[in-house]
PyMOL Python script that loads the backbone (N, CA, C, O; Angstrom):
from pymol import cmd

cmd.read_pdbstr("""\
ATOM      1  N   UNK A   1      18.277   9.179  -4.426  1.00  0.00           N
ATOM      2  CA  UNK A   1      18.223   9.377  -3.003  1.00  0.00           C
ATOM      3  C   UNK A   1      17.397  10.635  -2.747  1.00  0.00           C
ATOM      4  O   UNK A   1      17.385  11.554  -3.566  1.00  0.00           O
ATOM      5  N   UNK A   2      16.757  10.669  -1.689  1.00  0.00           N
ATOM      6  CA  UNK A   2      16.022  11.772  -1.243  1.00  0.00           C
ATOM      7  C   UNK A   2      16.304  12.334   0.149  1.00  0.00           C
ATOM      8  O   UNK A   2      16.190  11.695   1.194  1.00  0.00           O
ATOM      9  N   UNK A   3      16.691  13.626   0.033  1.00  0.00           N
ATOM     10  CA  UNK A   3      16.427  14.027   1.452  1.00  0.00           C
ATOM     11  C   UNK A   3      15.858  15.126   2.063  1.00  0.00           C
ATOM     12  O   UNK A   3      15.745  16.190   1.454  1.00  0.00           O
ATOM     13  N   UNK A   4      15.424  14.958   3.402  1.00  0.00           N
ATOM     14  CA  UNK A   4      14.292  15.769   3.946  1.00  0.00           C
ATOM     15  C   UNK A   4      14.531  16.304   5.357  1.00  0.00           C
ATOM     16  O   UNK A   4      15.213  15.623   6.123  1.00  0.00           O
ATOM     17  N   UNK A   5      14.098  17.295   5.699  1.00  0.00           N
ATOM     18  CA  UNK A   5      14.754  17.849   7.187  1.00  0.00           C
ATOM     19  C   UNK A   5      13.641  17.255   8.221  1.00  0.00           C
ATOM     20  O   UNK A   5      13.627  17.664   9.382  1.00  0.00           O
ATOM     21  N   UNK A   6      12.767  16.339   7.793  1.00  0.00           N
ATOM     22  CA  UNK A   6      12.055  15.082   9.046  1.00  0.00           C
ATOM     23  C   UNK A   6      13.650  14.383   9.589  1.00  0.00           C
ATOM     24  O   UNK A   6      14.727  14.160   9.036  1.00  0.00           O
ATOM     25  N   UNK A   7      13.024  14.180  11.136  1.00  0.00           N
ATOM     26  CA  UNK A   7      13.842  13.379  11.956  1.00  0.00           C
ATOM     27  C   UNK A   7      14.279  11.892  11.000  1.00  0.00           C
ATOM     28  O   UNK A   7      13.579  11.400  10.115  1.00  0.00           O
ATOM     29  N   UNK A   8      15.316  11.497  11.369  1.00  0.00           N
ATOM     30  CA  UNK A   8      15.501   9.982  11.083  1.00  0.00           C
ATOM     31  C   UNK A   8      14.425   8.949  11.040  1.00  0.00           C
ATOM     32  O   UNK A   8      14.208   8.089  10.187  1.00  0.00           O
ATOM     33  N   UNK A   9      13.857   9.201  12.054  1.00  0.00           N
ATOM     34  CA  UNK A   9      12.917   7.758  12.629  1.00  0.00           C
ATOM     35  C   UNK A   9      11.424   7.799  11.719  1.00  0.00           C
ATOM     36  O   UNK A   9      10.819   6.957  11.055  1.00  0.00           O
ATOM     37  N   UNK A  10      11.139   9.505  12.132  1.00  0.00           N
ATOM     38  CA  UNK A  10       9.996   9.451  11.061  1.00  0.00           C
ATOM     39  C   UNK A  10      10.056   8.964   9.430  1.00  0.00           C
ATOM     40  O   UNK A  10       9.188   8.355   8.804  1.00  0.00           O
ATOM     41  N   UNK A  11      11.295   9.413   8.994  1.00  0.00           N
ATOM     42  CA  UNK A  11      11.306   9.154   7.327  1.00  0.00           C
ATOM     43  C   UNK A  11      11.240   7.664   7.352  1.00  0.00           C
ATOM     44  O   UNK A  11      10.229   7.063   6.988  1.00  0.00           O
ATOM     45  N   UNK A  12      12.705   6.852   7.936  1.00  0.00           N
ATOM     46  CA  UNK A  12      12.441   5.572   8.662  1.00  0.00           C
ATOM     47  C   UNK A  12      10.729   4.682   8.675  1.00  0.00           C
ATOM     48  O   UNK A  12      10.713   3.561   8.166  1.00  0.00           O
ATOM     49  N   UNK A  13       9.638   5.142   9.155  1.00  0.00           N
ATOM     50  CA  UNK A  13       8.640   4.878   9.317  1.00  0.00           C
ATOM     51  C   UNK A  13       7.440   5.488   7.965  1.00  0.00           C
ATOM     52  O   UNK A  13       6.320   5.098   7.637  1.00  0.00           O
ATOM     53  N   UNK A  14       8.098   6.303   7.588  1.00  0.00           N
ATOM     54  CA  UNK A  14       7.547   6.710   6.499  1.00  0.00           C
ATOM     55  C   UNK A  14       7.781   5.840   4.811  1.00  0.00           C
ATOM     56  O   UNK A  14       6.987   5.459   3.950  1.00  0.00           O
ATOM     57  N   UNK A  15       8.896   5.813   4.912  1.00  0.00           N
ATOM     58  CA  UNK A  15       9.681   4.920   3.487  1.00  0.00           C
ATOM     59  C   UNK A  15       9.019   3.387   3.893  1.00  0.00           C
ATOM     60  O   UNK A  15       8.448   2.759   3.001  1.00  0.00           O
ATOM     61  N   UNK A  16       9.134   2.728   5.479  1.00  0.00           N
ATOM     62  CA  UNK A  16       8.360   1.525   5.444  1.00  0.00           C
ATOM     63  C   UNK A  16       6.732   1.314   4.981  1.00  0.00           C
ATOM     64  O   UNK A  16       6.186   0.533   4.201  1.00  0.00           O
ATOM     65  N   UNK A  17       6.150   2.601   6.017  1.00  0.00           N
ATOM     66  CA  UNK A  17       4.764   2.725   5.538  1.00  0.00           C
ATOM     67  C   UNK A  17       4.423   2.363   3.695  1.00  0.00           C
ATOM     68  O   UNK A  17       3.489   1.702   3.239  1.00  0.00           O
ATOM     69  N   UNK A  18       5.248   2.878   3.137  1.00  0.00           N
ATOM     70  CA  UNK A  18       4.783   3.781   1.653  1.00  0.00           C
ATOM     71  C   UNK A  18       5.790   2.286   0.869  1.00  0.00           C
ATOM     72  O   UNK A  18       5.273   2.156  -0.240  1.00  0.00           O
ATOM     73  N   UNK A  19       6.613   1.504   0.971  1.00  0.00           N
ATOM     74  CA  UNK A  19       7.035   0.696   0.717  1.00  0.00           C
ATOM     75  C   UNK A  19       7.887   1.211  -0.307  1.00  0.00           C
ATOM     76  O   UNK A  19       8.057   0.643  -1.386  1.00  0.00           O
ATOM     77  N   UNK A  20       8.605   2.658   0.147  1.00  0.00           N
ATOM     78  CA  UNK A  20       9.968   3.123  -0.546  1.00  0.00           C
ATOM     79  C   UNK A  20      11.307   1.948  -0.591  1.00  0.00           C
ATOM     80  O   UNK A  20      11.431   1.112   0.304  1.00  0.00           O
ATOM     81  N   UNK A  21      12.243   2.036  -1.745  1.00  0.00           N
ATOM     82  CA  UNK A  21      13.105   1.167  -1.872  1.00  0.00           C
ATOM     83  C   UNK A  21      14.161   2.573  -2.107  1.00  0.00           C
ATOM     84  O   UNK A  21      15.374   2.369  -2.066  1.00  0.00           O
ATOM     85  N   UNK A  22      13.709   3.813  -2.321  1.00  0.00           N
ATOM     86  CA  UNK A  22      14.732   5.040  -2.564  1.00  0.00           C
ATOM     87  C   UNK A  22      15.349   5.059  -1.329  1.00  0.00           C
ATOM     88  O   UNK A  22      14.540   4.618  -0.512  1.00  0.00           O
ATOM     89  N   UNK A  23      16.375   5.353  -0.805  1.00  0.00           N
ATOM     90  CA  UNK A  23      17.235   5.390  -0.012  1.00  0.00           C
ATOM     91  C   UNK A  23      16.663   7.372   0.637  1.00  0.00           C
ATOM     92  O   UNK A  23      16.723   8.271  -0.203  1.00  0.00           O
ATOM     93  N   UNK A  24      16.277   7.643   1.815  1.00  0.00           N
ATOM     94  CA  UNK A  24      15.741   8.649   2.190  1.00  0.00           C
ATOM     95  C   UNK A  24      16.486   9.338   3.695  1.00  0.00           C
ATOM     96  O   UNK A  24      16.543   8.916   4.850  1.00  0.00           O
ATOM     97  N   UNK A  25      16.936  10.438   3.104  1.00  0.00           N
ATOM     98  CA  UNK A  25      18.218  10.770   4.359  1.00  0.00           C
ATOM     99  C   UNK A  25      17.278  11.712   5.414  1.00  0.00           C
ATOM    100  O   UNK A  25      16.100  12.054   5.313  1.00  0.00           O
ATOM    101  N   UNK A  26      18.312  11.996   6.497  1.00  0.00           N
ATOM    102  CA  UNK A  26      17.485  12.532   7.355  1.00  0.00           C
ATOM    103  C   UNK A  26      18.468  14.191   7.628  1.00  0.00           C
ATOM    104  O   UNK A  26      19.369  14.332   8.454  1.00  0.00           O
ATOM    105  N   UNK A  27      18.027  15.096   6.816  1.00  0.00           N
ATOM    106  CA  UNK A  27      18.739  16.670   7.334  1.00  0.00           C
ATOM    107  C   UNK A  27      18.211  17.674   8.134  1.00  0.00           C
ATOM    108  O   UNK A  27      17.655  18.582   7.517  1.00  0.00           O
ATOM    109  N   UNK A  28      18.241  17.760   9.492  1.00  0.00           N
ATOM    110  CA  UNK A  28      17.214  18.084  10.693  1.00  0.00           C
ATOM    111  C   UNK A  28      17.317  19.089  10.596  1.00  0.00           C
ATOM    112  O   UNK A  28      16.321  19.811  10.645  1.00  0.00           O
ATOM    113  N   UNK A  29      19.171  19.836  10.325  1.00  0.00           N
ATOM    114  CA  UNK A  29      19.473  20.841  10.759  1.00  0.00           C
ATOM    115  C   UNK A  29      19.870  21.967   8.977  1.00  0.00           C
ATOM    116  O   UNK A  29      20.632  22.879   8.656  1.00  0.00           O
ATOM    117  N   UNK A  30      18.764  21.107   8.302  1.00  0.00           N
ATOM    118  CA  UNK A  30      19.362  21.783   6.974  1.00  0.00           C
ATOM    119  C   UNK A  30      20.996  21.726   6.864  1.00  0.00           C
ATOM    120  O   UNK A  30      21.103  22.888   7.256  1.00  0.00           O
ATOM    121  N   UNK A  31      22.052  21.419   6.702  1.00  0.00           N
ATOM    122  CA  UNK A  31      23.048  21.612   6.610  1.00  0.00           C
ATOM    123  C   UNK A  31      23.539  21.017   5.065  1.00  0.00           C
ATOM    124  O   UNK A  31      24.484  21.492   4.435  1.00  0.00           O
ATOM    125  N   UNK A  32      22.649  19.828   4.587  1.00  0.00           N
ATOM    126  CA  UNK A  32      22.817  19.615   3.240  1.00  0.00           C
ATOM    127  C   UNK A  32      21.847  20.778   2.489  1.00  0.00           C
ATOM    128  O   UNK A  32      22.182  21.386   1.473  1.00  0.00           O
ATOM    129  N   UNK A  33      21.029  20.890   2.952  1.00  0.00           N
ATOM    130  CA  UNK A  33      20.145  21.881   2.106  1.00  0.00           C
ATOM    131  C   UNK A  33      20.895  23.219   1.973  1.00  0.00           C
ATOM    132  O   UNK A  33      21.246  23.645   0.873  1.00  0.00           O
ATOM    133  N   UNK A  34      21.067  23.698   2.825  1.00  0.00           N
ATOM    134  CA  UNK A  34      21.715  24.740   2.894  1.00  0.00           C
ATOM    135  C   UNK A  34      23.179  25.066   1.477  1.00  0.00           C
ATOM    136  O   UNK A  34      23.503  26.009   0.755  1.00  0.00           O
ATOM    137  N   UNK A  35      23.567  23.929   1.676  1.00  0.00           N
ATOM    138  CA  UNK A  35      24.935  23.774   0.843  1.00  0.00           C
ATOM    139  C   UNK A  35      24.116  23.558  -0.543  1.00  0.00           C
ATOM    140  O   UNK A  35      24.376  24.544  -1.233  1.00  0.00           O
ATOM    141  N   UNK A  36      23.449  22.900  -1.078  1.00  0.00           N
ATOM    142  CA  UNK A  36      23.051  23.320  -2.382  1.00  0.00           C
ATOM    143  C   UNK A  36      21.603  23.767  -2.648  1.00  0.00           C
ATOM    144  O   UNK A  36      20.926  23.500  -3.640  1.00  0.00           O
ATOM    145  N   UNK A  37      21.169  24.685  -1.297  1.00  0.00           N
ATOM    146  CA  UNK A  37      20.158  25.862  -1.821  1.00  0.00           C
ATOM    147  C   UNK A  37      19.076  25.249  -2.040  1.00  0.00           C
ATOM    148  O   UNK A  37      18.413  25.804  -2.917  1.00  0.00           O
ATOM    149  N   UNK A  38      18.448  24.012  -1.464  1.00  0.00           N
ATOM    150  CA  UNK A  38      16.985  23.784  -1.699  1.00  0.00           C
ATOM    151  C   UNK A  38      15.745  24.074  -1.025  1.00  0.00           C
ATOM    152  O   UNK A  38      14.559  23.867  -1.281  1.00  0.00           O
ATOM    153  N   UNK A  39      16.555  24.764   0.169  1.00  0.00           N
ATOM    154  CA  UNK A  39      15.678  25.712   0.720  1.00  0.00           C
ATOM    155  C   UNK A  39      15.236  26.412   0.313  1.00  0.00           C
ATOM    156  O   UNK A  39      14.057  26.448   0.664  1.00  0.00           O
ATOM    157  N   UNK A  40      15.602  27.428  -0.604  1.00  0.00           N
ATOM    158  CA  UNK A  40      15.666  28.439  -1.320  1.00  0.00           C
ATOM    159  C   UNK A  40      14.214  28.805  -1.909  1.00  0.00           C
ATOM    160  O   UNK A  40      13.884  29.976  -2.100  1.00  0.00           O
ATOM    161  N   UNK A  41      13.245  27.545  -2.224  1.00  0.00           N
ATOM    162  CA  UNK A  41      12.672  27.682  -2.987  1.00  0.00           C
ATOM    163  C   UNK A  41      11.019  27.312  -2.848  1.00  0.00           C
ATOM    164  O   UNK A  41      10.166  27.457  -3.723  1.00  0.00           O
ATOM    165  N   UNK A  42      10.791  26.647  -1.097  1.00  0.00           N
ATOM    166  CA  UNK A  42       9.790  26.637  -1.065  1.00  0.00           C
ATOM    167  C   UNK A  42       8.887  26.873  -0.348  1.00  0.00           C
ATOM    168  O   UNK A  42       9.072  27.633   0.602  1.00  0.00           O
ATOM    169  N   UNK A  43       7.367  26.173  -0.629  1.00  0.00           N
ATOM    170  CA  UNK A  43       6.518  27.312  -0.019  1.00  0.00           C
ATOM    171  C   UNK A  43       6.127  27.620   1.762  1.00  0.00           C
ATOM    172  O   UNK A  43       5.004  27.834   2.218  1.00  0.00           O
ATOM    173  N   UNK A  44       7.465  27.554   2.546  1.00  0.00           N
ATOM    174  CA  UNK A  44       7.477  27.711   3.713  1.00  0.00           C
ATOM    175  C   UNK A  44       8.907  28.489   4.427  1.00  0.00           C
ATOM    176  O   UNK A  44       9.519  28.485   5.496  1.00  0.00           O
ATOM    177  N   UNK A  45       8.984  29.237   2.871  1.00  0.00           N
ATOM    178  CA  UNK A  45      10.069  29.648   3.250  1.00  0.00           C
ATOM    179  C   UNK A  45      11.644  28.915   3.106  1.00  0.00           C
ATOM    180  O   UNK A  45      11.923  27.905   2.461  1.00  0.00           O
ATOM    181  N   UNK A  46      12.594  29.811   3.962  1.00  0.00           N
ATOM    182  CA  UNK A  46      14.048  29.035   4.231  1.00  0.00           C
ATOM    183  C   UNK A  46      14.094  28.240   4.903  1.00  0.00           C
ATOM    184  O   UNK A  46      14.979  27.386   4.953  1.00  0.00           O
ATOM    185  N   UNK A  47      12.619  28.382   5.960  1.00  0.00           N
ATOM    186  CA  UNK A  47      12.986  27.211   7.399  1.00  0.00           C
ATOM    187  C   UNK A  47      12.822  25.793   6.683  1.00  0.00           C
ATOM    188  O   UNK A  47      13.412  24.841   7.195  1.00  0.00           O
ATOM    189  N   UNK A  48      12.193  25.625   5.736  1.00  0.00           N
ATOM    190  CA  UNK A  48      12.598  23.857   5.633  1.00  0.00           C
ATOM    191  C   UNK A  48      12.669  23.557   3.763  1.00  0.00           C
ATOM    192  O   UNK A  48      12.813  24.416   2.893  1.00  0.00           O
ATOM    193  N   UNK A  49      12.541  22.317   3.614  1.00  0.00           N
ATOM    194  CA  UNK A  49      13.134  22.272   2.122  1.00  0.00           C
ATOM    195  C   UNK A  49      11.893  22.885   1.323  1.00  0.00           C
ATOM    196  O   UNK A  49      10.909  23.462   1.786  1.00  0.00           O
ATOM    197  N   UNK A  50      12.197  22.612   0.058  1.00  0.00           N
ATOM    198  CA  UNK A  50      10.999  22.548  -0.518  1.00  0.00           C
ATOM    199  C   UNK A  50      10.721  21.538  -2.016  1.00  0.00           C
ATOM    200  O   UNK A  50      10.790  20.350  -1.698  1.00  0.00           O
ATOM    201  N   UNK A  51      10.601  21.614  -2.643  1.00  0.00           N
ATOM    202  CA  UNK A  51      10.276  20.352  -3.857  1.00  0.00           C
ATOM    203  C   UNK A  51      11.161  20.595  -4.266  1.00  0.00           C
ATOM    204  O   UNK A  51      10.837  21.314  -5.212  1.00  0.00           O
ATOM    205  N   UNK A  52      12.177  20.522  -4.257  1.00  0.00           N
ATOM    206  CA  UNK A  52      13.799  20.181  -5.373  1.00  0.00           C
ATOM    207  C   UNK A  52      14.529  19.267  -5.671  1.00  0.00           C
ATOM    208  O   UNK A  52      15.154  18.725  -4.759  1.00  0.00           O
ATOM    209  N   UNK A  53      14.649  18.918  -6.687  1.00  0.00           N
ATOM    210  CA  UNK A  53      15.175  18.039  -7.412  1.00  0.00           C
ATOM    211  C   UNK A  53      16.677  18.731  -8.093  1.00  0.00           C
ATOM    212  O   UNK A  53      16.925  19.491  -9.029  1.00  0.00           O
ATOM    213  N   UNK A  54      17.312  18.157  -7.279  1.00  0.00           N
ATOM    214  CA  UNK A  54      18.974  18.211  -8.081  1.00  0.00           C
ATOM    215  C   UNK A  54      19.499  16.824  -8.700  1.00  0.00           C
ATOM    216  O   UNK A  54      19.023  15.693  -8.597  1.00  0.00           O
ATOM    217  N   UNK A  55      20.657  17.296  -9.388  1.00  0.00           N
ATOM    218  CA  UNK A  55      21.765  16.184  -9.972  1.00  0.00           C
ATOM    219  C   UNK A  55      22.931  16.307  -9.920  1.00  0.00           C
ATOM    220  O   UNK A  55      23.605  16.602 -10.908  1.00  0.00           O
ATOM    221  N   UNK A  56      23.463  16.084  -8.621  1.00  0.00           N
ATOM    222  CA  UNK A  56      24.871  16.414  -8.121  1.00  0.00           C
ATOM    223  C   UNK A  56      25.802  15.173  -8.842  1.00  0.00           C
ATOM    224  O   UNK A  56      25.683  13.960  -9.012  1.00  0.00           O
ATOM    225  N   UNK A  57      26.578  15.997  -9.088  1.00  0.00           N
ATOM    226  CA  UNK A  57      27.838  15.180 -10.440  1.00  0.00           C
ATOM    227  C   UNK A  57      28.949  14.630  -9.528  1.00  0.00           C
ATOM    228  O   UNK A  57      29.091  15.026  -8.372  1.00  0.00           O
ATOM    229  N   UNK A  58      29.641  13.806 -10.036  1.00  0.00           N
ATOM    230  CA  UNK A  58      30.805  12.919  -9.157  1.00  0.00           C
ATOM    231  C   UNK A  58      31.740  14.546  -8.153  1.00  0.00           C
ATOM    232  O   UNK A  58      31.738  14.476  -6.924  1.00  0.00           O
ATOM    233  N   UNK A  59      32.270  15.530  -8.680  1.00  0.00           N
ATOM    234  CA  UNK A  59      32.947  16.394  -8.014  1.00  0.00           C
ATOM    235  C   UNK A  59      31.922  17.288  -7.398  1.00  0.00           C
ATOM    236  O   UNK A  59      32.344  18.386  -7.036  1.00  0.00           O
ATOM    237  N   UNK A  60      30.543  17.008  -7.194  1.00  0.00           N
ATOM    238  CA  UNK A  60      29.660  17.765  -6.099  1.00  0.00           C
ATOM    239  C   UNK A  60      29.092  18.605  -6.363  1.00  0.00           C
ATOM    240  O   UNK A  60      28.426  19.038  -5.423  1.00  0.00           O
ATOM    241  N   UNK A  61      28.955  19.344  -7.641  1.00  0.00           N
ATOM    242  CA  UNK A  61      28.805  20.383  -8.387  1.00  0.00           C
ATOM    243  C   UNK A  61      26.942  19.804  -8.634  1.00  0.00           C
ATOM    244  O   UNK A  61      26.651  18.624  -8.832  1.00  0.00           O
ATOM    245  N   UNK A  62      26.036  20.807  -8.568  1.00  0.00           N
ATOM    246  CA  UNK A  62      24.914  20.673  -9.073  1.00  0.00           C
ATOM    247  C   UNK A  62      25.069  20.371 -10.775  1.00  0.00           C
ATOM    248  O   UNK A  62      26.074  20.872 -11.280  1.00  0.00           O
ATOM    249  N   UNK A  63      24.313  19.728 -11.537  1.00  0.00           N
ATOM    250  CA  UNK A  63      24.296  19.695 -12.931  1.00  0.00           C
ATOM    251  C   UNK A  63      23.239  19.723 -13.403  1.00  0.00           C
ATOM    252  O   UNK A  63      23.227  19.554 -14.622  1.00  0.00           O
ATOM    253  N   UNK A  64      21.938  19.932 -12.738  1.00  0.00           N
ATOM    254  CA  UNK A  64      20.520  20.053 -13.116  1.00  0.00           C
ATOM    255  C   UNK A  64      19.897  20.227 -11.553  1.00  0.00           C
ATOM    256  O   UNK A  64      20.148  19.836 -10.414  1.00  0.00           O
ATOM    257  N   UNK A  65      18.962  21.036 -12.228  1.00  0.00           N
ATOM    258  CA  UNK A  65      18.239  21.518 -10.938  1.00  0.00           C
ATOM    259  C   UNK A  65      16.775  21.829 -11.296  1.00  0.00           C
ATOM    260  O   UNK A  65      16.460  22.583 -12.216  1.00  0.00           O
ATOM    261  N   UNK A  66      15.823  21.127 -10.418  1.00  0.00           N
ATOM    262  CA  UNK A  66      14.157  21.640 -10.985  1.00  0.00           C
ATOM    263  C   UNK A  66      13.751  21.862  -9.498  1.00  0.00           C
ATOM    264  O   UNK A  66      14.057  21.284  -8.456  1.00  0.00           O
ATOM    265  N   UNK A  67      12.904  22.974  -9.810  1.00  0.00           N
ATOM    266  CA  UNK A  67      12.042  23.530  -8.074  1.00  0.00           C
ATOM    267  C   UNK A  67      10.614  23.764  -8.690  1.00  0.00           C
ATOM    268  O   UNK A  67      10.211  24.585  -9.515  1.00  0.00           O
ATOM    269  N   UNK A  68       9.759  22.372  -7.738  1.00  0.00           N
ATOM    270  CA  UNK A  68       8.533  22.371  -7.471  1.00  0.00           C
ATOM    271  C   UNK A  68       7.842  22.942  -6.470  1.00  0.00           C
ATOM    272  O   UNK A  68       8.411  22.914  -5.379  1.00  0.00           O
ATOM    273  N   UNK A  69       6.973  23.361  -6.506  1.00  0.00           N
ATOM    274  CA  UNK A  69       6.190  23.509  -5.213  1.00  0.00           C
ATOM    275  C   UNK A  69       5.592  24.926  -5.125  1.00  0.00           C
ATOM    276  O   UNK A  69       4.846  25.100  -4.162  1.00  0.00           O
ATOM    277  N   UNK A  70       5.845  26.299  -6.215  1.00  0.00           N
ATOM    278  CA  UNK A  70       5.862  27.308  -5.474  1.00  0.00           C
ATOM    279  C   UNK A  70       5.036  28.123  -5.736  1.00  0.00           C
ATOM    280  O   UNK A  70       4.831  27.733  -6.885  1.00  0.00           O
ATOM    281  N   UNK A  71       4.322  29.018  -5.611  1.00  0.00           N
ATOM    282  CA  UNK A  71       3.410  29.574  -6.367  1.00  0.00           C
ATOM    283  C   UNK A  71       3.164  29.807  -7.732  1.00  0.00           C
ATOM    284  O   UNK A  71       4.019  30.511  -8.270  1.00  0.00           O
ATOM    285  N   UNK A  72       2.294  29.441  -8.408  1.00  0.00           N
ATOM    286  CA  UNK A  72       0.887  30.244  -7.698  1.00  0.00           C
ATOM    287  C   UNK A  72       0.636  28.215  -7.650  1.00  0.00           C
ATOM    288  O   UNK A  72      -0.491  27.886  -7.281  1.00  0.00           O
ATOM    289  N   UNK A  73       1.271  27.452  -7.874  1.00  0.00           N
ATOM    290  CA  UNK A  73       0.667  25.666  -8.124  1.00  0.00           C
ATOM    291  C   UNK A  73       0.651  25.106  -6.488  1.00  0.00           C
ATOM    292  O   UNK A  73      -0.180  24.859  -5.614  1.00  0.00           O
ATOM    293  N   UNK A  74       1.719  25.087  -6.626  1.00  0.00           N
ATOM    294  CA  UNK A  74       2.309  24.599  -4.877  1.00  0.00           C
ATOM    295  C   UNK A  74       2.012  23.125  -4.979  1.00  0.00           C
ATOM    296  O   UNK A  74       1.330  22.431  -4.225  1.00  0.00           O
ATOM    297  N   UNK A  75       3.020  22.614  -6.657  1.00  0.00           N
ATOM    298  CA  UNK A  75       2.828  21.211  -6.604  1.00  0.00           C
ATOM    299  C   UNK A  75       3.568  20.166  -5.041  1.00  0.00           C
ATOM    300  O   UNK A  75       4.731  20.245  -4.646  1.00  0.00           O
ATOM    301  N   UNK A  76       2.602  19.391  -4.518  1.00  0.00           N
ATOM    302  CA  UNK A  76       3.321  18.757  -3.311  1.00  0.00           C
ATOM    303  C   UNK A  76       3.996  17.122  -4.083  1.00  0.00           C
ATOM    304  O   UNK A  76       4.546  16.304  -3.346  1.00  0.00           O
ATOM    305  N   UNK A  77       3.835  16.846  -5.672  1.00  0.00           N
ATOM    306  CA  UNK A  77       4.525  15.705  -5.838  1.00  0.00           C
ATOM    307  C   UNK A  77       4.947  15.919  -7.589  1.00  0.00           C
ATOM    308  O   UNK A  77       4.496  16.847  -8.260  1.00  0.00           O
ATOM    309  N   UNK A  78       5.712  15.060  -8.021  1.00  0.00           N
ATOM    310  CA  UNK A  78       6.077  15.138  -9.406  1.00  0.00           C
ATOM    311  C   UNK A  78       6.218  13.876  -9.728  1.00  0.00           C
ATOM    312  O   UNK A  78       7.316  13.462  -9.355  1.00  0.00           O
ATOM    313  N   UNK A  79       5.489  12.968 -10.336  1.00  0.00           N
ATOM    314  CA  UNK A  79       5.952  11.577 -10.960  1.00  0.00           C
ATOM    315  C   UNK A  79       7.538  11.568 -11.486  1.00  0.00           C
ATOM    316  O   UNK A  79       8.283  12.483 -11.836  1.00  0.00           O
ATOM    317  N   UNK A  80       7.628  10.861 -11.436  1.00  0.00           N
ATOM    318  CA  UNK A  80       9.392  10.331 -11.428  1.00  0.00           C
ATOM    319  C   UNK A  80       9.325  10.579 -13.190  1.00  0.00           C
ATOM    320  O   UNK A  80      10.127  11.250 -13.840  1.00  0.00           O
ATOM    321  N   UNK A  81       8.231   9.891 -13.675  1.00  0.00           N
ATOM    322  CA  UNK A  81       8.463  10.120 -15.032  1.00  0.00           C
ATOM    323  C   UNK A  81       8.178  11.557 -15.803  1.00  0.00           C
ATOM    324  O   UNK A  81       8.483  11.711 -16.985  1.00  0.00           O
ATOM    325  N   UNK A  82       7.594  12.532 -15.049  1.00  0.00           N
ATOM    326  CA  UNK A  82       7.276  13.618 -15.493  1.00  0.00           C
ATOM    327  C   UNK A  82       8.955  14.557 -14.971  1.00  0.00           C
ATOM    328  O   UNK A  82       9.285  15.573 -15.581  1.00  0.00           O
ATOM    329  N   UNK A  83       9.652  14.103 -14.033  1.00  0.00           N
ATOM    330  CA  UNK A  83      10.540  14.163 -13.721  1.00  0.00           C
ATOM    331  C   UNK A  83      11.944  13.714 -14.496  1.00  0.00           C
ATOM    332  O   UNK A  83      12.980  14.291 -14.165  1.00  0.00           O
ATOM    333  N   UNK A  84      11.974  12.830 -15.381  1.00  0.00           N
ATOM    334  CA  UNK A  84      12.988  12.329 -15.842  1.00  0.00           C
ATOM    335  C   UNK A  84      12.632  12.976 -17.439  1.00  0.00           C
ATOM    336  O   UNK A  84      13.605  13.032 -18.191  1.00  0.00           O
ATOM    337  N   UNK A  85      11.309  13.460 -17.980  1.00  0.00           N
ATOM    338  CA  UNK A  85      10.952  14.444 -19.033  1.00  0.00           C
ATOM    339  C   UNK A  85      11.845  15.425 -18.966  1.00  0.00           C
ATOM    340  O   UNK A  85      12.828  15.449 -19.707  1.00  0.00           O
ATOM    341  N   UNK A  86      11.543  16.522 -17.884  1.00  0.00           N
ATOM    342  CA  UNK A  86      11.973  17.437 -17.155  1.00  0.00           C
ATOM    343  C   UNK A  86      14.376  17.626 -17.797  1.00  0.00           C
ATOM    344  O   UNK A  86      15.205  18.300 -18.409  1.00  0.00           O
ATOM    345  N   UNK A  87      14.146  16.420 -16.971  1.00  0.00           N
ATOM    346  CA  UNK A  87      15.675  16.019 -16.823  1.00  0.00           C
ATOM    347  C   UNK A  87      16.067  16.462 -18.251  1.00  0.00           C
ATOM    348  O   UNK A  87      16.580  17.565 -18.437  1.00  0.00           O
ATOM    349  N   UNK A  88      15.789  15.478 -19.393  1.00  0.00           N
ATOM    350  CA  UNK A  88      15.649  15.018 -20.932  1.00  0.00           C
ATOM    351  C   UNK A  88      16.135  16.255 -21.576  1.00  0.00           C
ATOM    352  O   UNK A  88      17.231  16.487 -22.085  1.00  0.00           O
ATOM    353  N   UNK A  89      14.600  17.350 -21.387  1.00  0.00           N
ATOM    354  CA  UNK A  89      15.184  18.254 -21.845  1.00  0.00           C
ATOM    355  C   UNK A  89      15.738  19.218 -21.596  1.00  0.00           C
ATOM    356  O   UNK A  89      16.466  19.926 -22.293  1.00  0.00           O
ATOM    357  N   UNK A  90      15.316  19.323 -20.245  1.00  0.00           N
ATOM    358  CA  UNK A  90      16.971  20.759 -19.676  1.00  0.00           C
ATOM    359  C   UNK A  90      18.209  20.463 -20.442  1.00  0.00           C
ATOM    360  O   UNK A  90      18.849  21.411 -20.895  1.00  0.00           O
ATOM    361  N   UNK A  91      18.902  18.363 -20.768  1.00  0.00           N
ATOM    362  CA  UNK A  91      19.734  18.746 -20.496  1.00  0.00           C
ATOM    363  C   UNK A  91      20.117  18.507 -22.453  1.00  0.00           C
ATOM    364  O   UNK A  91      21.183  18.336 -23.043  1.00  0.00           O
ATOM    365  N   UNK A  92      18.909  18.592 -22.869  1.00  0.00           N
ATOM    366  CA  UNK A  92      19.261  18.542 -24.290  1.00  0.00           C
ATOM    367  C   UNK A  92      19.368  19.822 -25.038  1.00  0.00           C
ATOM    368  O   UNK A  92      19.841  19.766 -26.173  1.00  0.00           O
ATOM    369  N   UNK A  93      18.907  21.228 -24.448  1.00  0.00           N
ATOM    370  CA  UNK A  93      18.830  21.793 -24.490  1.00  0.00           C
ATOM    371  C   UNK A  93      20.112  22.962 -24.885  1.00  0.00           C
ATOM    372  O   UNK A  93      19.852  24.163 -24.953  1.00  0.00           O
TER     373      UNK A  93
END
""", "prot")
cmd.dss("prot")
cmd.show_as("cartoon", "prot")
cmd.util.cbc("prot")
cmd.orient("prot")
């Protein structure tokens, strides 16, 4: 699942455009972000998200965490599979 502080309607129109099947939430007011800090990390500041990738565990707890986007790269995407690398070995680690 992905989520983003775009309105409902836009992501809505966006996931159709792009022919997403990921399930894409709508957090206007940061209030999920806020609670596990993915604001925190990108390149526009606190006011909106930024490239983060978490793995929130059945009791809510983060269990992996990767932040894209930030200087000096300011990657704007990560293949899913360069992403699930990522995952592999944080958590073999």
């Amino acid at each position: 699942m992905s989520i983003t502080h775009d309105p409902a309607q836009q992501c809505a129109l966006k996931t159709t455009d792009m022919g997403l099947t990921t399930p894409v939430l709508s957090d206007p007011d940061l209030a999920a972000s806020h609670e596990y800090r993915t604001n925190m990390y990108g390149m526009m500041g606190t006011s909106t998200n930024g490239h983060s990738f978490i793995l929130v565990g059945p009791d809510g707890t983060i269990t992996w965490r990767a932040d894209y986007g930030g200087a000096p790269t300011y990657t704007t995407y990560v293949p899913i599979d360069q992403l699930l690398l990522d995952l592999k070995s944080d958590t073999e680690s």
